[in-house]
C-alpha positions, 0 to 999 in steps of 0.5 A: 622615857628611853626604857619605855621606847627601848620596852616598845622595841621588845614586844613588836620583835616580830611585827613591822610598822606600816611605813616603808621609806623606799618602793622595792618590788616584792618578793618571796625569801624564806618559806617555813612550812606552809608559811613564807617570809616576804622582802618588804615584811623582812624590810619593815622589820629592819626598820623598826630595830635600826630605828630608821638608820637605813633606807632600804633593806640593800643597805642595811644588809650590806652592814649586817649578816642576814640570815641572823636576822633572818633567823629571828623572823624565822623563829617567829613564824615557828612559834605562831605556827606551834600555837595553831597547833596547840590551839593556842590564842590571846584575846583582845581583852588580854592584850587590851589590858597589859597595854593599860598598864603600860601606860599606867606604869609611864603615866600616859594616856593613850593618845600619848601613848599613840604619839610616842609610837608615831614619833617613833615610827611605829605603828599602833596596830603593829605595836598592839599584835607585837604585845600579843605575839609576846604573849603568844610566846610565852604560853606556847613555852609554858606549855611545852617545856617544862617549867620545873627547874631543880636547884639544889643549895650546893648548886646556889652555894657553887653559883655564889662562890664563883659569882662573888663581885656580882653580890656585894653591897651597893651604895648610891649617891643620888639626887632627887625631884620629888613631887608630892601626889597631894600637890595640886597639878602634880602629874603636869610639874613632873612631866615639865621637869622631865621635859627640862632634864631630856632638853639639857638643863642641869639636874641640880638645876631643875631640882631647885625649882621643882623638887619638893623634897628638902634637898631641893636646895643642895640640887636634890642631893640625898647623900650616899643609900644603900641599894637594899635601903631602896623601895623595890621599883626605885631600887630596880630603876636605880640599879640600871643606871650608869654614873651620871645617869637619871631615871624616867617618871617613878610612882610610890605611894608618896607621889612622883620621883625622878632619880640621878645617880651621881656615884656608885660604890661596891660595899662588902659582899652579902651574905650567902642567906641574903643573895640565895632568892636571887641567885635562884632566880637566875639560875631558872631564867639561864636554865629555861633560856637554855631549854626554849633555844632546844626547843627552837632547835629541834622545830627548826630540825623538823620544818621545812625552812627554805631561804631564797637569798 
């Protein structure tokens, strides 16, 4: 599940696991408005997003800039300071809700969810205010920039011409373990092929002995698909892969897949009507990307931030 621990990584951006490898003595580094930013807050932090690499702040500092990561901590505390502000909070029952459907979305319960948390030396308090500051976030930048982006077509034909080689058609060799949601202990037989896949063993060779589809015999090799001939969750999954590269556990209505993409090849390029949703939709997300780093501009110009290292 690297995508699901990589998912885990980005919600808990601001908040810390409570663990610390080293005693260190406390002390105060940033002061942002009438909030501070203490040593073993920005310690906790570091060690979440080194994934325990370092074993102290000292070191860890002495590899990167600090006051890039400083920066980000920063930002958070001027974020949460926004929401008071705007009276601004996210219930409980809220954050409760999108942590069911993470494990829904990965197919675990919450003690599995709670154990890959602690094998990853997180912890679940931070990893549950973690969903809830993301949250947090976007409600205070729903609220404050505008969400209206205009794009004309001339500017979607512009983005497409000089984007060519990103639209062109794609064609995935994959291979397949495919279990049937009909088949008896179903969730128990794909979560012990997976098993095998993370512990070594050869895709051909655990898709002969698990895989229900009728490639199972030829290793769980389908042939070369077209990636717009793909169900959209699969598609995605497929898509961010590299060559060689296997997927985590994938639901359809059909039962559970996991998919190896052994070879990918560039096709002709789409037609303009075929890319036209896609290319607005980035062009909203670079657009807004763009206004939330104003934003964060001009509240880090208005605040009083002092850093004391």
């Amino acid at each position: 599940m690297s995508r699901f621990i990589a998912a885990i990584f980005l919600v808990i951006t601001f908040c810390f696991p409570a663990i610390s490898f080293c005693e260190i003595v406390d002390r105060v580094i940033a002061i942002v408005n009438d909030d501070i930013l203490t040593l073993k807050e920005a310690e906790k932090y570091v060690q979440i997003e080194t994934q325990g690499k370092y074993v102290s702040v000292n070191e860890y500092f002495r590899n990167i800039q600090l006051r890039e990561k400083l920066s980000a901590l920063i930002e958070g505390i001027l974020i949460k300071q926004q929401a008071r502000k705007l009276k601004i909070n996210v219930a409980d029952k809220e954050v409760d809700r999108i942590v069911d459907n993470i494990k829904k979305q990965y197919l675990i319960d919450d003690e599995q969810l709670k154990n890959k948390l602690k094998e990853e030396k997180i912890n679940y308090k931070d990893f549950y205010e973690g969903i809830r500051m993301n949250t947090l976030r976007g409600r205070v930048m729903a609220q404050v920039i505008s969400p209206d982006v205009v794009v004309t077509d001339k500017t979607l034909k512009a983005y497409y011409d000089t984007h060519t080689d990103e639209f062109r058609d794609e064609e995935f060799r994959l291979q397949q373990i495919f279990i049937s949601n009909k088949t008896v202990n179903a969730q128990q037989k794909i979560f012990t092929a997976y098993s095998l896949l993370k512990q070594g063993t050869p895709f051909e060779e655990v898709a002969k002995k698990f895989s229900e589809d009728p490639s199972a015999s030829q290793g769980g090799d389908i042939g070369y698909v077209k990636k717009g001939d793909l169900v959209p969750g699969l598609r995605e999954a497929i898509g961010a892969l590299a060559p060689g590269g296997y997927t985590d556990i994938l639901t359809t209505p059909y039962g559970f897949h996991i998919l190896r993409q052994a070879e990918v090849k560039k096709g002709d390029s789409l037609p303009f009507d075929d890319v036209k949703g896609k290319i607005h939709e980035r062009i909203v997300a670079e657009e807004s990307e763009k206004r939330y780093k104003e934003y964060i501009g001009k509240l880090q110009q208005s605040a009083y931030i002092e850093v004391k290292i």
